[in-house]
C-alpha positions in Angstrom: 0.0 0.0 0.0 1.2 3.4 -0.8 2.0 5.9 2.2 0.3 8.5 1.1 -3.0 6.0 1.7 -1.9 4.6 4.8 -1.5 8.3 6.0 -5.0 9.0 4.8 -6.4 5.4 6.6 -4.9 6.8 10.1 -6.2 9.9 9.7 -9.9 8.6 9.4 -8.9 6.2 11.8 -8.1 9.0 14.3 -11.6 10.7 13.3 -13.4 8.0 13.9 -12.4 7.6 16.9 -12.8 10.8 17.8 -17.0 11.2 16.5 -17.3 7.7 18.0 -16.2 8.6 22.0 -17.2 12.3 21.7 -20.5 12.4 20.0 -22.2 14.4 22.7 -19.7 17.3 23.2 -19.2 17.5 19.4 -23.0 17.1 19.0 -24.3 20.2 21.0 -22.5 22.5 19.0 -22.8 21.4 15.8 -26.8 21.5 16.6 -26.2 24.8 17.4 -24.0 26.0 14.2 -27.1 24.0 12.2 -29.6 26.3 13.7 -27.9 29.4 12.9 -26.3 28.1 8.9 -29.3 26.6 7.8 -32.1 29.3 7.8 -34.6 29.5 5.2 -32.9 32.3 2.9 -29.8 30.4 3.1 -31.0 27.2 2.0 -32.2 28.7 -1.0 -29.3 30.2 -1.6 -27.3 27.2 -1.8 -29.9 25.1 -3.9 -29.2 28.0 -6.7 -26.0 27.9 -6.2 -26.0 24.1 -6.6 -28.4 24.5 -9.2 -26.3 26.3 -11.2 -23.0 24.1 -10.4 -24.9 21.3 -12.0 -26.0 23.2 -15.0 -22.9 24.4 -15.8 -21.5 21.0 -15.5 -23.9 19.1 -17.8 -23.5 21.5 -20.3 -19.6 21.1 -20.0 -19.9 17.5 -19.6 -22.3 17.7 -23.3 -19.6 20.0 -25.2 -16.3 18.8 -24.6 -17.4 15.1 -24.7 
């Protein structure tokens, strides 16, 4: 295996570990970053925005292919 993966395996290793013993510190304020990102105007916001990311792709993908 190469080291750049094995690096990349400890890393989500270490996460892991980390969401899997600390889910309810890590929990509480990531509720409370949720409540205040994902308001109504925002959300709309980021379905254009993904909206157009994907339009712009397809046509892309249609032109140069």
């Amino acid at each position: 295996m190469e080291q750049s993966k094995i690096i990349v395996s400890i890393i989500f290793f270490v996460l892991g570990l980390l969401f899997f013993f600390n889910n309810k510190n890590i929990g509480k304020g990531v509720a409370k970053f949720y409540q205040w990102f994902y308001t109504k105007e925002r959300v709309i916001i980021m379905f254009r925005a993904v909206g157009i990311i994907l339009i712009v792709g397809g046509v892309l993908m249609l032109v140069l292919k």
